[in-house]
C-alpha positions in Angstrom: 99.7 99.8 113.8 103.0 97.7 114.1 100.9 94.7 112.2 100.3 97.4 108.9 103.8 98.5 108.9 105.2 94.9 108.7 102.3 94.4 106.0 103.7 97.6 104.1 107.3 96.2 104.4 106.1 93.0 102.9 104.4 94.6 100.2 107.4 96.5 99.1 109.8 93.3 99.1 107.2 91.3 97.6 106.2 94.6 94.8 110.4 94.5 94.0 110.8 90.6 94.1 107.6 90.6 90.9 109.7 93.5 89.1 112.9 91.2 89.5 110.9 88.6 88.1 109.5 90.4 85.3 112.8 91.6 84.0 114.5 88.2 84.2 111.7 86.5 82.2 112.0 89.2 79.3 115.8 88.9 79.3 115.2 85.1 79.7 112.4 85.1 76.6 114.8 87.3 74.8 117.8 85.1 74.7 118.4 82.3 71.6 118.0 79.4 74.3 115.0 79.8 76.5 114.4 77.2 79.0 111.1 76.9 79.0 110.6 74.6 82.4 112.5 77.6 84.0 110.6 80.4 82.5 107.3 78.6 83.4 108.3 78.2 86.7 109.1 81.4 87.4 105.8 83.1 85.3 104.1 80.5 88.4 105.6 82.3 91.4 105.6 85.9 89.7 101.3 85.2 89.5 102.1 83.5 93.0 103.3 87.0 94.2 101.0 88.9 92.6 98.2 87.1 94.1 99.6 87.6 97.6 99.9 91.1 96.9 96.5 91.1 96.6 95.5 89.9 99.2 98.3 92.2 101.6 96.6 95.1 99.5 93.2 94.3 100.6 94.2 93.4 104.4 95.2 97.2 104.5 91.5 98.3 103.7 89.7 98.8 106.9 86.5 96.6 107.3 83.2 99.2 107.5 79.8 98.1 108.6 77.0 98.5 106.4 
């Protein structure tokens, strides 16, 4: 059990780190100078931590035999 409670934890860092992300690149998008090497880079690593969500996500779903 300790393993899925450091998983959970992870998951809520990582589910607050894509939110972060996602309001900086629509203040960034919004502004009259976007950097657009920036705002790529962190679109990257917001799909970066969604993926590893994911994958957290479906390393909390118990393995059943068919």
């Amino acid at each position: 059990m300790p393993d899925q409670m450091e998983t959970r934890e992870r998951l809520m860092k990582l589910r607050q780190e894509h939110r972060d992300l996602d309001d900086a690149i629509a203040r960034m998008s919004e502004g009259p100078f976007v950097n657009e090497l920036q705002l790529k880079r962190m679109k990257i690593r917001k799909l970066q931590i969604k993926d590893f969500i994911a994958r957290l996500e479906s390393s909390l779903i118990p393995d059943l035999d068919a």
